[in-house]
C-alpha positions, 0 to 999 in steps of 0.5 A: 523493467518494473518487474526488476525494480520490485525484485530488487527492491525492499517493499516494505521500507522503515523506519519513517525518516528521510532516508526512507522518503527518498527511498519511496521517491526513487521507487515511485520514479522507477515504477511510475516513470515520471517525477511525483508532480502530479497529486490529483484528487481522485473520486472513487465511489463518489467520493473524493480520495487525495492522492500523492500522486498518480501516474502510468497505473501507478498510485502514491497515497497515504495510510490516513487517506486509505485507512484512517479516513472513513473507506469501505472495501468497495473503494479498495475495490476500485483503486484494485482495478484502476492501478496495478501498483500502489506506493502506501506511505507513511503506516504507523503501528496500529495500537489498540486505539487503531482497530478500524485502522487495523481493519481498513488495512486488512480489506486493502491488503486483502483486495490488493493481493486478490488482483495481484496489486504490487505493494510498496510500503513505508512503515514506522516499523517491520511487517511483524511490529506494525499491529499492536492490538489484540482484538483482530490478531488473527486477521493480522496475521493472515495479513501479515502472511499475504504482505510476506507473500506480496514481496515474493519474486512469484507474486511480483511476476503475478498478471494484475487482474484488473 
């Protein structure tokens, strides 16, 4: 079921709008199986990491508590192991003033597709406009590269490997 949820799904959704936020409402719905009721705040290496939800395996979190908020990729690590889908909201377009950003969301992405982690994502703008720097364009890409493939039917059929 989930599977065919994602398949027929947009996974990466703009812009940042009403529409999308419904949009990630239903999804969330569809995966995780109940309404968005319960933001718990969860300790992940030790620390606290705020949530917009978590249910069934299945996480709801902002950019800013991933990626904007000092995380290591020990952190993207364990959320790997804990969920085996992730809706990530609200990603702005990473300018050049948003290196550290930009590298957060490299590692997360990087430990998600590792463990075959199911992405959702609402963004201020496509996959291909969302970095706008220039120090880490070549990580970007790879990225960018691994985030097409995270939307592939094969890679959504993929075994989470907690």
């Amino acid at each position: 079921y989930r599977l065919r949820t994602l398949t027929q799904a947009h996974l990466w959704l703009t812009p940042l709008n009403d529409e999308t936020r419904r949009q990630m409402d239903k999804l969330w719905l569809a995966l995780a199986g109940a309404a968005r009721e319960h933001a718990p705040t969860l300790e992940i290496n030790h620390r606290p990491l705020s949530t917009l939800g978590v249910e069934n395996q299945t996480l709801a979190v902002s950019f800013a508590t991933l990626c904007v908020e000092a995380r290591s990729q020990h952190d993207y690590i364990a959320l790997s192991r804990l969920f085996h889908t992730v809706l990530l909201f609200d990603v702005p377009v990473m300018t050049p003033l948003m290196e550290n950003e930009a590298r957060r969301f490299i590692a997360l992405v990087d430990e998600f597709y590792e463990r075959h982690v199911k992405l959702v994502v609402s963004a201020a703008a496509p996959l291909y406009e969302i970095y706008q720097g220039e120090r880490l364009k070549f990580e970007f890409q790879r990225c960018l590269s691994r985030l097409q493939e995270m939307q592939s039917a094969e890679y959504l059929k993929r075994e989470h490997m907690p």
